[in-house]
C-alpha positions as CSV (number, residue, x, y, z in Angstrom):
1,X,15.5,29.5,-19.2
2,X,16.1,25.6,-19.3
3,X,18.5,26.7,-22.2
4,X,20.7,28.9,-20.2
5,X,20.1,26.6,-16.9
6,X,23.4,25.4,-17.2
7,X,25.5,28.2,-17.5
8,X,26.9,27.9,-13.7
9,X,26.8,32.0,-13.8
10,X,24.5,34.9,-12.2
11,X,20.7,34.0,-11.3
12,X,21.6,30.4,-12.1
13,X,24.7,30.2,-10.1
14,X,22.7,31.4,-7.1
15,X,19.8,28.7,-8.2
16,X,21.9,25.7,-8.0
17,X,23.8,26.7,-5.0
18,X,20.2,27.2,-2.8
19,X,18.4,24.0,-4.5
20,X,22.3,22.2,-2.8
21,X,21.7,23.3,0.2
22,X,18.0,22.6,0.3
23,X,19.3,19.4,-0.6
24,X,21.7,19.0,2.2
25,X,19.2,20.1,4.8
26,X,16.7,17.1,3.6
27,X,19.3,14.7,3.4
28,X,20.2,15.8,7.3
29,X,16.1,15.7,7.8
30,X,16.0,12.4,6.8
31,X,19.0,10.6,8.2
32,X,17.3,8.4,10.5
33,X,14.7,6.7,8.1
34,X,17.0,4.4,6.3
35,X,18.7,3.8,9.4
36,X,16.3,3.4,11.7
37,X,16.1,-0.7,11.7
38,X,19.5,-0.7,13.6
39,X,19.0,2.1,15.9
40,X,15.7,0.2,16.7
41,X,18.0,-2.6,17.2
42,X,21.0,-1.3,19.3
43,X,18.3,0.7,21.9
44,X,15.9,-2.4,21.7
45,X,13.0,0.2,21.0
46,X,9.6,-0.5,20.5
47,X,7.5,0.0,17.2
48,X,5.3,2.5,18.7
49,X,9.0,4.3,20.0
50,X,10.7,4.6,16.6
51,X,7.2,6.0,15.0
52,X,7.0,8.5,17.8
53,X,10.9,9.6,16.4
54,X,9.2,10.1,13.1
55,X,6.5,12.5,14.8
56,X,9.7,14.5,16.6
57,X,11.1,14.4,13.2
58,X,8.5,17.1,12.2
59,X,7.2,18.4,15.1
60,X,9.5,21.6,15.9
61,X,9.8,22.5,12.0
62,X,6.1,24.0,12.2
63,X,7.3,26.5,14.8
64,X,10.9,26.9,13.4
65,X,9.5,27.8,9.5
66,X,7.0,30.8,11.4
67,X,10.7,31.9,13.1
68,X,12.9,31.1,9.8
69,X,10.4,33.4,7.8
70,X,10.6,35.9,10.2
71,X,14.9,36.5,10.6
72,X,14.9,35.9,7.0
73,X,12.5,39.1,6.1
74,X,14.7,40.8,8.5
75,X,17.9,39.5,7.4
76,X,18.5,38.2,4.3
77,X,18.6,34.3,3.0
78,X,22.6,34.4,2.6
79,X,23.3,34.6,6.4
80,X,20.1,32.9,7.5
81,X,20.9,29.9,5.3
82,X,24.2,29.7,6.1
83,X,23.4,29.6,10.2
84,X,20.9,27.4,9.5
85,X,23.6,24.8,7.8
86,X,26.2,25.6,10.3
87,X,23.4,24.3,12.9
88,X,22.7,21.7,11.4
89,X,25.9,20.0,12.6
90,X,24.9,20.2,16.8
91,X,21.7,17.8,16.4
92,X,23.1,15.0,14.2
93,X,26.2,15.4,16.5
94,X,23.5,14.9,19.5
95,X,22.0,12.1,18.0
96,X,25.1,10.3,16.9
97,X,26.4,10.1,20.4
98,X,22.7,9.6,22.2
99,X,22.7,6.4,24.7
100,X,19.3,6.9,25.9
101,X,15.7,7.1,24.1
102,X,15.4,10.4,25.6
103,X,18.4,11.5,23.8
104,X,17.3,10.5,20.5
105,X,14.1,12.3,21.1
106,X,16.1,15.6,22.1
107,X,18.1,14.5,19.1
108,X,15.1,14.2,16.5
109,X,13.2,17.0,18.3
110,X,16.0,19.7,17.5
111,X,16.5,18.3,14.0
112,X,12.8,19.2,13.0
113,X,14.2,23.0,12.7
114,X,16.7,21.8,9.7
115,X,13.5,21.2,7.7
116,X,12.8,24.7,7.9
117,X,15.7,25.1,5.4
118,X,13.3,25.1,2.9
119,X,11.7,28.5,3.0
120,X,14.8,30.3,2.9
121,X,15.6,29.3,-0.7
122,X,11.6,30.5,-1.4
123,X,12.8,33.9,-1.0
124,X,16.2,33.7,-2.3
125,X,14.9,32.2,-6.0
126,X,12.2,34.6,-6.0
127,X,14.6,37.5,-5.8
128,X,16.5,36.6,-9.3
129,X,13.6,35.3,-11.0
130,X,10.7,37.0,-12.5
131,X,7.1,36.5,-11.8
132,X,6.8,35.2,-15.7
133,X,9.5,32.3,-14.8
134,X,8.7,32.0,-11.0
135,X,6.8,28.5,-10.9
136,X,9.8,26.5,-13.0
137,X,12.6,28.0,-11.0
138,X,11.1,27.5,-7.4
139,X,10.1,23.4,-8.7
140,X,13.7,23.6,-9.4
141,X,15.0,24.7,-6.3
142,X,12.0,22.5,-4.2
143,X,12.1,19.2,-6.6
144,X,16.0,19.0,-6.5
145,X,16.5,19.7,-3.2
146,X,13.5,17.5,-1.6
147,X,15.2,14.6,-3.7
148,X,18.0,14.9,-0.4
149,X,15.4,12.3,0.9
150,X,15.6,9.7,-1.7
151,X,19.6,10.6,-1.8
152,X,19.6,9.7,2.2
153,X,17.5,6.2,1.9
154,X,20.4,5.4,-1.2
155,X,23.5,5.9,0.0
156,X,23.4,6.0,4.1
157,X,22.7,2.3,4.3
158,X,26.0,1.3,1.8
159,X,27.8,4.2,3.6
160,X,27.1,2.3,6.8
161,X,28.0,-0.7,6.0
162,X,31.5,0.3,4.6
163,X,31.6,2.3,7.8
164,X,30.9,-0.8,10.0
165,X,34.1,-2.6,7.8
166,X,31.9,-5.5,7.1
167,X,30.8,-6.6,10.5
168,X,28.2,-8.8,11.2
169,X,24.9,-9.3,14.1
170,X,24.8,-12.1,16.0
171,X,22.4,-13.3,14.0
172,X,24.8,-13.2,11.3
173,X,22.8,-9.4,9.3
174,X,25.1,-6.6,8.3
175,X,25.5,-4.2,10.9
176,X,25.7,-0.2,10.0
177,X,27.5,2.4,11.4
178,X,24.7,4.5,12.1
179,X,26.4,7.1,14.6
180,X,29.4,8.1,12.3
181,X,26.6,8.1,9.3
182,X,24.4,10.7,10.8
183,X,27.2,13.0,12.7
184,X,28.9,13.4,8.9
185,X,26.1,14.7,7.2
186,X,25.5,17.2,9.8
187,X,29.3,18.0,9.5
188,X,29.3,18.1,5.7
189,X,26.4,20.7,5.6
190,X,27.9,22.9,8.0
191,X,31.1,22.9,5.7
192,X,29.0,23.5,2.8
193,X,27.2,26.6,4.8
194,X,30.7,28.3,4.7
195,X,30.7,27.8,0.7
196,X,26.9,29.6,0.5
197,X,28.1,32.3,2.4
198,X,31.0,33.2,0.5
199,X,29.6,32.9,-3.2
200,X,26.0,33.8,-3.0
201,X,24.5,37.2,-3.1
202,X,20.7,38.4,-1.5
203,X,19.4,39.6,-4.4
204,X,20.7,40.9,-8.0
205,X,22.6,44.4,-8.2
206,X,20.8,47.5,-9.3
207,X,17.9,45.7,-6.9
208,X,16.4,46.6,-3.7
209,X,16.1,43.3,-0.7
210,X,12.3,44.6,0.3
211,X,11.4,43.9,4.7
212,X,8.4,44.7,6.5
213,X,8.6,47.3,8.7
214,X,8.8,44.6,11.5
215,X,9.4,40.9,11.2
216,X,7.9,39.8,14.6
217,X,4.3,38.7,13.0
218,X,2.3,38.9,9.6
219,X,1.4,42.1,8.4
220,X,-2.2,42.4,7.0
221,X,-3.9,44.8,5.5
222,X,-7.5,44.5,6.6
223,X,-9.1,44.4,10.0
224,X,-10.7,40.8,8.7
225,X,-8.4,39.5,8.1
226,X,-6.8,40.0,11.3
227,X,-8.8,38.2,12.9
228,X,-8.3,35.5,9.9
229,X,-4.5,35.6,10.5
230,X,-5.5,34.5,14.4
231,X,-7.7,31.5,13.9
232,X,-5.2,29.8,11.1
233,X,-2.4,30.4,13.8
234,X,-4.1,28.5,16.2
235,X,-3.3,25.0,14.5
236,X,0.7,25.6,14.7
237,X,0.5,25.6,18.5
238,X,-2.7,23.1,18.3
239,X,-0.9,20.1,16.2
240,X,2.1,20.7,18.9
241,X,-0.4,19.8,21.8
242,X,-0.9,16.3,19.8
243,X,2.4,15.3,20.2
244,X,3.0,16.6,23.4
245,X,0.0,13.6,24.2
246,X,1.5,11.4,21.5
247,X,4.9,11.9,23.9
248,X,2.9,10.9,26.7
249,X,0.9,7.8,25.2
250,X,4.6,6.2,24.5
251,X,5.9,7.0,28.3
252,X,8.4,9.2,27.8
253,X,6.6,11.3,30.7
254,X,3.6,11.7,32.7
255,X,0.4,13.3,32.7
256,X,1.1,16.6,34.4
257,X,4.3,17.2,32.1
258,X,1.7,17.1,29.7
259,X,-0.4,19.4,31.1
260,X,2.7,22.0,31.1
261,X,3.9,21.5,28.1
262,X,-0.1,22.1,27.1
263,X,0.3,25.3,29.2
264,X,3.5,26.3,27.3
265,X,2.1,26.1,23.5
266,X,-0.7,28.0,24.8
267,X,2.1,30.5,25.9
268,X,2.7,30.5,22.7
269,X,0.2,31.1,20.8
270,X,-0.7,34.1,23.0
271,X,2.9,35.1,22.8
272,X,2.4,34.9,18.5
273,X,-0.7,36.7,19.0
274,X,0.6,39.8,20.8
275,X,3.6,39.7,18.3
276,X,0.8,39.9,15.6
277,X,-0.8,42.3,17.1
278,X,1.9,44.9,17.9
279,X,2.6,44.9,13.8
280,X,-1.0,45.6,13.3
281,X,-1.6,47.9,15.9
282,X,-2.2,51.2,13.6
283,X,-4.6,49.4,11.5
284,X,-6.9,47.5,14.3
285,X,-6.4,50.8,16.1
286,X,-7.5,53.2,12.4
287,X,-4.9,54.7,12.5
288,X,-3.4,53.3,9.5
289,X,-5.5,52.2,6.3
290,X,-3.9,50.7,3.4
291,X,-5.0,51.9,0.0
292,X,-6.3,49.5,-2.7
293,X,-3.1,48.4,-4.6
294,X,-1.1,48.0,-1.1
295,X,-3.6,45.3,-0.1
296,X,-3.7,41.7,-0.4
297,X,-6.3,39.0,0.3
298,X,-5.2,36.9,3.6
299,X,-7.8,34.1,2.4
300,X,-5.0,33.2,-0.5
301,X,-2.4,32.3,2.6
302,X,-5.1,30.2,4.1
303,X,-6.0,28.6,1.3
304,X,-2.3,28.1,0.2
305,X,-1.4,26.7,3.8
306,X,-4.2,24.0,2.9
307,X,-3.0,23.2,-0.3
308,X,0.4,22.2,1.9
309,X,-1.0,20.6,4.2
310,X,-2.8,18.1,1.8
311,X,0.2,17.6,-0.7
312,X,3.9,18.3,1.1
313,X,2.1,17.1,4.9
314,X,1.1,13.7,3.2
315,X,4.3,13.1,1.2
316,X,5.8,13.4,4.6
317,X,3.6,10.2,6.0
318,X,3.8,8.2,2.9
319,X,7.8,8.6,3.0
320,X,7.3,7.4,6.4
321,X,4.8,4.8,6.0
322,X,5.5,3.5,2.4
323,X,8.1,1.2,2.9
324,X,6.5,-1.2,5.0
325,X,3.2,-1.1,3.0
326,X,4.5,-2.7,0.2
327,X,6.8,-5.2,2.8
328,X,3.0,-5.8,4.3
329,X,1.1,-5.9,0.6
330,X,3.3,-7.7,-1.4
331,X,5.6,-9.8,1.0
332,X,8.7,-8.2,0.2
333,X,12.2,-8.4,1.9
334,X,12.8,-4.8,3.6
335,X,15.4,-4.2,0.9
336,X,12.5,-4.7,-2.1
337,X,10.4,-2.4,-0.4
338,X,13.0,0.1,-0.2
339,X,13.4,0.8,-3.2
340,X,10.1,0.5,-4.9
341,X,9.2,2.9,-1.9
342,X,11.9,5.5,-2.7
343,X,10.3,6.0,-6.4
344,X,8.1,7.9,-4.8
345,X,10.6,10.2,-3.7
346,X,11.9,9.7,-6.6
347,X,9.7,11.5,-8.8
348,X,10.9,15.0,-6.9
349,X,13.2,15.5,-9.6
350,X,11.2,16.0,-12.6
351,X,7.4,16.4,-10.8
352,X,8.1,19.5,-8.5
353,X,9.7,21.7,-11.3
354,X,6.8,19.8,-13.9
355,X,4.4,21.8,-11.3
356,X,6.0,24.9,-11.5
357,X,6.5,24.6,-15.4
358,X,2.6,24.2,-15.5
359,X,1.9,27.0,-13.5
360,X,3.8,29.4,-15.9
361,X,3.0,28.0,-19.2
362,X,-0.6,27.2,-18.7
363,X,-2.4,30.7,-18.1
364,X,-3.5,30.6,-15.0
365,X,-1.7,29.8,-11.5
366,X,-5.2,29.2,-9.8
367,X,-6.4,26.2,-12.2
368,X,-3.3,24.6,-12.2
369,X,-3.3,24.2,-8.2
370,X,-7.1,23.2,-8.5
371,X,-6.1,20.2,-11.5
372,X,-3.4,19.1,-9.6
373,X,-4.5,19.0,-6.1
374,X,-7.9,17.2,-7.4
375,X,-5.8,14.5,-9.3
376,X,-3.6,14.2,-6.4
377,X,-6.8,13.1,-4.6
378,X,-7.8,10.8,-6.8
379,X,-4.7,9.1,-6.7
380,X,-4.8,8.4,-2.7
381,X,-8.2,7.2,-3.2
382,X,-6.9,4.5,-6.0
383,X,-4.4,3.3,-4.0
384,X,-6.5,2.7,-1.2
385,X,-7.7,0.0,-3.0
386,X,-4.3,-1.4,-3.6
387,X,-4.3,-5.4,-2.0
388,X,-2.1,-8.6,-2.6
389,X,-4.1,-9.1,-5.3
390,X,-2.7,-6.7,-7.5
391,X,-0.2,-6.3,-10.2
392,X,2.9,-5.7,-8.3
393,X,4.6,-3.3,-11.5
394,X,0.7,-1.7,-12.0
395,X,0.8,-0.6,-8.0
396,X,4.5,0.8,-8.3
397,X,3.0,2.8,-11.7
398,X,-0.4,3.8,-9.3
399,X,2.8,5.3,-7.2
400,X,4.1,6.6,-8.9
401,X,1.7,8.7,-10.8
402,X,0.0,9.5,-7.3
403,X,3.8,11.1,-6.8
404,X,3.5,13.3,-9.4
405,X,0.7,14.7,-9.1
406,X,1.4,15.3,-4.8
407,X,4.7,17.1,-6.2
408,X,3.4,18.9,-8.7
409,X,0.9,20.4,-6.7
410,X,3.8,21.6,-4.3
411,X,5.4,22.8,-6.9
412,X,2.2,24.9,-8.0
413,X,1.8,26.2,-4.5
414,X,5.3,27.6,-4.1
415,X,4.7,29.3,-7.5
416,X,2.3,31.5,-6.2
417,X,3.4,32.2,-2.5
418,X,6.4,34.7,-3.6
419,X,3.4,36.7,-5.7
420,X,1.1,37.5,-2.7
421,X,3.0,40.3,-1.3
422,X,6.4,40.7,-2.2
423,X,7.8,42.2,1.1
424,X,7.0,39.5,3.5
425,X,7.4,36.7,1.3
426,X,9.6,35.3,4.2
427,X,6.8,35.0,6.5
428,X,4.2,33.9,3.8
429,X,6.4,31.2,2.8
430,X,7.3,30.3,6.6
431,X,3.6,30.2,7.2
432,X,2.8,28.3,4.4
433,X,5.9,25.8,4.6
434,X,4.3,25.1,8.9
435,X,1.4,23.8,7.6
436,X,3.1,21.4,5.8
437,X,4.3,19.9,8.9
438,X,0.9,20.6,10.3
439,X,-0.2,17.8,7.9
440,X,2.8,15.3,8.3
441,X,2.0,15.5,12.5
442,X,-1.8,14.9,11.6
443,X,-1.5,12.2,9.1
444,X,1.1,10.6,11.2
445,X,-0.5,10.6,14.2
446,X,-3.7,9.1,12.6
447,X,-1.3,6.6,11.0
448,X,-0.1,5.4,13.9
449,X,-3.8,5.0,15.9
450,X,-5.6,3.5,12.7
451,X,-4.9,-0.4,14.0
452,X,-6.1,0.8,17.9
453,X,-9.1,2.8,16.0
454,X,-9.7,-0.5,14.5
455,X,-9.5,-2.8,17.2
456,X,-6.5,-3.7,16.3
457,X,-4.8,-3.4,19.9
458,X,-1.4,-2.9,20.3
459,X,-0.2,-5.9,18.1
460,X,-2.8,-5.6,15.2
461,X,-3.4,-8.5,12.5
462,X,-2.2,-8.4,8.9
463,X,-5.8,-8.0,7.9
464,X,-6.3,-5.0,10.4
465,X,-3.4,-3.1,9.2
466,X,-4.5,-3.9,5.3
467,X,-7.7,-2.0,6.3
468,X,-5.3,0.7,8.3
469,X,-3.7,1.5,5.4
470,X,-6.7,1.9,3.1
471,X,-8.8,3.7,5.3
472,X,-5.5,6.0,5.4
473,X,-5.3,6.7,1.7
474,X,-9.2,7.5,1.4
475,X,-8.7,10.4,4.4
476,X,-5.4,11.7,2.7
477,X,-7.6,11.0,-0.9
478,X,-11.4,12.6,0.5
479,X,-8.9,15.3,1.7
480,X,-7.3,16.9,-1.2
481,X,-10.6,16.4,-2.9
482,X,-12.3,18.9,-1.1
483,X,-9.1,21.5,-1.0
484,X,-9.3,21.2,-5.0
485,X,-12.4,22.6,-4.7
486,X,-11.9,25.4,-2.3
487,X,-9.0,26.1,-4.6
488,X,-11.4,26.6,-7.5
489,X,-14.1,28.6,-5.5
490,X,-11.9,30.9,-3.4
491,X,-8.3,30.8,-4.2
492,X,-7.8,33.9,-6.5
493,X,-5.3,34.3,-9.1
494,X,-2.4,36.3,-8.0
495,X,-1.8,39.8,-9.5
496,X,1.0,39.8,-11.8
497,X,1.0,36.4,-11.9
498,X,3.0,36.6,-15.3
499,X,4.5,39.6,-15.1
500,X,8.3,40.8,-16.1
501,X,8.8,42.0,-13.2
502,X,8.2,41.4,-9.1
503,X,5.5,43.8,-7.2
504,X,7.8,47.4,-6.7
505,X,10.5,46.5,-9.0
506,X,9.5,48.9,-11.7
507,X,10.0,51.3,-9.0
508,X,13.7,49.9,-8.5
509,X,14.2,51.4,-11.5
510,X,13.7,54.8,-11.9
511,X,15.1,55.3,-8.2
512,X,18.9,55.8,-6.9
513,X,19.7,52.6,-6.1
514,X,19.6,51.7,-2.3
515,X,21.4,48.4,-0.3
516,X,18.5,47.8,2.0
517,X,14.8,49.1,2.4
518,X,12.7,49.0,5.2
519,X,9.1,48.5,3.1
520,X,7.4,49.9,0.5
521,X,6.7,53.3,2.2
522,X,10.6,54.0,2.1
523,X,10.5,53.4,-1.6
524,X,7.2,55.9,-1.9
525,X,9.3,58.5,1.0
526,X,12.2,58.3,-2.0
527,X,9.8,58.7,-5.2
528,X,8.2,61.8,-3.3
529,X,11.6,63.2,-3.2
C-alpha cells in the first residue's frame, strides 16, 4: 500500500482527495487561533471573551457530527462533503465582516459544524479500503488532514501581514489582515468542494454503498443496549448546557436566556430520543429480533466514544492552551511559543497514520488502543511536572512524544469504528467523532476555571496558573489512564478485524450488481431470489 500510495489513481486518488478536504475544513476550523491576538485587539475583548470563542469553536460540532453521520448514511460522502465545503464559505464570510462580540460568537458558533467534516471521509476511506489495510489508510486520511491546524497557525499570520501591506499599530507591532484572512479560506474550500464533487466516486464499481433502513437515530440490535444508546446520548446535549452557562458567566446574556436555552437542549435530547426510538421500535416492541451474526456489541461505541474523548477532546485543549504555557513556563516571546507549540500539531503527519499502521500490523486492534491510550496518559502526567526549571529542548521532546502517542491513539480508534457494523458506519463515526468535542468543551471549560478553582480570582498570579496548568495535565493524564484500562477489560476486538474484505462484501460478489441498497435485509431479499 505505501508502495502504490502515490500512484494519484483509483482508491488512492479518492484517498488524497478526502484527507484535502479534511484538510481544508481544519484549516477553516482553526482560522481564528493564530489570529486571535489582533481580533482581541481591534474588539478590545477580554481574556475570559476570546477563550469563550474557543469553547464556540467546538461547541455545535458535537451536535453537527450526530447530523453529519446521519445524511451521510443516507446520502453518500460525495455530495455531503461537498455541501459541507460549499458551507463552509457563509461562517468565515460572517465572521470576517462581524463588528460586534456577538457576531463573532454567531460567527465561531456556526463554524463548529465545519469540524464535523471529519466523519465524512471515515466512511468514504472505509469504502475503498479493506478491513486488512483499514487502520493505515484512515491515519492517512485523519493525520494529513488534522495537520490543516498546524498549516493555519503557519501561514495565516505571514498571509496577514502581506495582506495588511506592511502596516503598523500605534504602538509601532505589525498589524494583520485578519478579515480578508479568514473570509478566503472559507472561499477557497467552497471552490475546492466543486473539485470533490466532480472527481470523486461513493464507493468502488462492482460495490454496493450499504444505509440503514433509516438514518434518523442508531440502530441497535439488543434491547440493552437501547437503553445503553440513551444514557451515552445524554452528554451531547449535557456538555451543550455547560456552555450555554459558560455564555452566561462571560455576559453575553442573562440568566433566564439560560434557562431557555437549558430548556431547548433538553428539547433535544428528547427529540434524539424519539428519533431513536422510532428506528428501534420493532425490536423494543419484539417484533423484530436480530440473529447472532446481524448483532453487534453497543459497549464497543461507548467505549470507543471514551477513547475520543480522552485523546482527540484533549488535543483540542492543548492546541488551545499550549501556546501560552510555554510563553508562561519559559518566558518566551509569543512568536517562540508558537512554534515550539505547533510541534505538537505537528506530529499529525506521521503519528495518526503510525496509529493506524500499528493497529494493522500488530495483531490485535484492541491492545493497540489499550498501549496507546495508557502511554498517552502517562505522558500528560509527565508534563504536569514540567516548570521553569526544566530543559527547555527536553520539555519540547516530552511534547512531543506526549503527541504521538495522543495521535496515535486517534488513529487506533478510527481503525476500528468502520469495523463495528458496516451499514451505519456514518452514524458510529458521527457518534464517536461528538465525543470528541464532548472532551475539548470539558477540558476547556475546566481550563478556563482552574485559576478561580484555585483562588486565583479573575487576574490569577504566575504561580497560580503554574499550578493551573499542572493540575490540568494530571486530570487529562489520571484520565486516559483509567480509559486504557476499560479498553483492556471491555473493549472487544472487532470481527474481521483483518479481513480481505468489509462485513457483506463477499455477498457483493456473487449478486447482480445494484447502485444503492437499503441494508443488509435487501441484500438477503436478493440472495433468496
Amino acid at each position: 500500500m505505501l508502495a502504490e500510495m502515490w500512484s494519484l489513481r483509483g482508491r488512492y486518488k479518492i484517498l488524497h482527495m478526502t484527507w484535502f478536504a479534511f484538510f481544508l475544513t481544519f484549516v477553516v476550523w482553526f482560522n481564528l487561533a493564530p489570529l486571535a491576538t489582533q481580533v482581541k485587539a481591534d474588539f478590545g475583548l477580554e481574556v475570559s471573551q476570546i477563550r469563550t470563542l474557543a469553547i464556540c469553536n467546538v461547541a455545535l460540532t458535537v451536535p453537527a457530527r450526530i447530523i453529519i453521520g446521519m445524511l451521510l448514511d443516507r446520502y453518500g460522502p460525495r455530495i455531503t462533503y461537498t455541501l459541507l465545503l460549499i458551507y463552509a464559505a457563509i461562517p468565515c464570510l460572517i465572521f470576517a465582516t462581524a463588528q460586534s462580540f456577538t457576531q463573532l460568537v454567531i460567527g465561531r458558533l456556526m463554524l463548529g459544524i465545519v469540524g464535523a467534516g471529519f466523519v465524512i471521509g471515515i466512511r468514504m476511506v472505509a469504502e475503498w479500503f479493506p478491513p486488512k489495510e483499514i487502520g493505515l489508510a484512515e491515519g492517512i486520511y485523519g493525520g494529513w488532514g488534522n495537520f490543516g491546524s498546524a498549516a493555519a497557525a503557519f501561514t495565516l499570520p505571514t498571509i496577514g501581514g502581506w495582506f495588511a501591506f506592511g502596516a503598523l499599530s500605534p504602538a509601532g507591532d505589525p498589524l494583520l489582515n485578519w478579515r480578508l484572512c479568514i473570509a478566503g479560506t472559507g472561499i477557497i474550500a467552497a471552490l475546492y468542494g466543486l473539485l470533490y464533487y466532480n472527481n470523486v466516486q461513493d464507493h468502488p464499481p462492482g460495490k454496493t454503498y450499504r444505509k440503514p433502513k433509516s438514518a434518523r437515530g442508531i440502530e441497535v440490535t439488543t434491547k440493552k443496549d437501547f437503553w445503553f444508546l440513551m444514557v451515552m446520548n445524554a452528554p451531547l446535549s449535557g456538555i451543550l448546557m455547560v456552555l450555554a452557562w459558560r455564555l452566561k458567566k462571560v455576559g453575553f446574556y442573562g440568566v433566564n436566556t439560560m434557562y431557555i436555552v437549558w430548556a431547548c437542549l433538553l428539547g433535544l435530547y428528547l427529540f434524539q430520543a424519539y428519533n431513536c426510538w422510532v428506528v428501534n421500535k420493532d425490536l423494543m416492541t419484539g417484533k423484530k429480533h436480530y440473529p447472532a451474526k446481524d448483532r453487534y456489541r453497543f459497549s464497543q461505541v461507548a467505549i470507543l466514544e471514551l477513547t475520543y474523548v480522552v485523546n482527540f477532546g484533549s488535543e483540542l485543549a492543548v492546541v488551545s492552551m499550549l501556546p501560552a504555557f510555554f510563553e508562561g513556563t519559559f518566558t518566551l516571546n509569543p512568536a517562540q511559543a508558537g512554534m515550539i507549540a505547533s510541534s505538537y500539531a505537528f506530529m499529525n503527519l506521521a503519528s495518526r497514520p503510525g496509529g493506524g499502521l500499528i493497529s494493522d500490523k500488530l495483531g490485535s486492534r484492541k491492545n493497540t488502543m489499550a498501549v496507546l491510550t495508557l502511554c498517552m496518559g502517562i505522558g500528560y502526567l509527565m508534563m504536569g511536572s514540567v516548570g521553569s526549571s526544566w530543559w527547555l529542548p527536553g520539555a519540547i521532546i516530552l511534547t512531543m512524544a506526549c503527541s504521538f502517542f495522543v495521535q496515535a491513539g486517534e488513529g487506533s480508534t478510527f481503525a476500528i469504528v468502520p469495523l463495528v457494523k458496516r451499514r451505519i458506519t456514518g452514524q458510529v463515526a458521527g457518534n464517536v467523532g461528538a465525543y470528541g468535542n464532548v472532551g475539548a468543551v470539558a477540558y476547556l471549560t475546566i481550563f478556563s476555571l482552574l485559576p478561580e478553582w484555585l483562588g486565583g480570582g479573575q487576574n490569577p498570579s504566575p504561580a497560580i496558573i503554574a499550578q493551573a496548568n499542572t493540575a490540568f495535565f494530571q486530570i487529562m493524564g489520571i484520565m486516559a489512564v483509567i480509559v486504557a484500562f476499560l479498553c483492556w477489560f471491555v473493549l472487544k476486538e472487532p470481527e474481521g478485524s483483518f479481513a480481505e474484505h468489509h462485513e457483506g462484501e463477499e455477498e457483493d460478489h456473487q449478486l447482480p450488481h445494484v447502485p444503492v441498497m437499503e441494508s443488509d435485509a435487501s441484500v438477503d431479499s436478493i440472495a433468496r431470489g
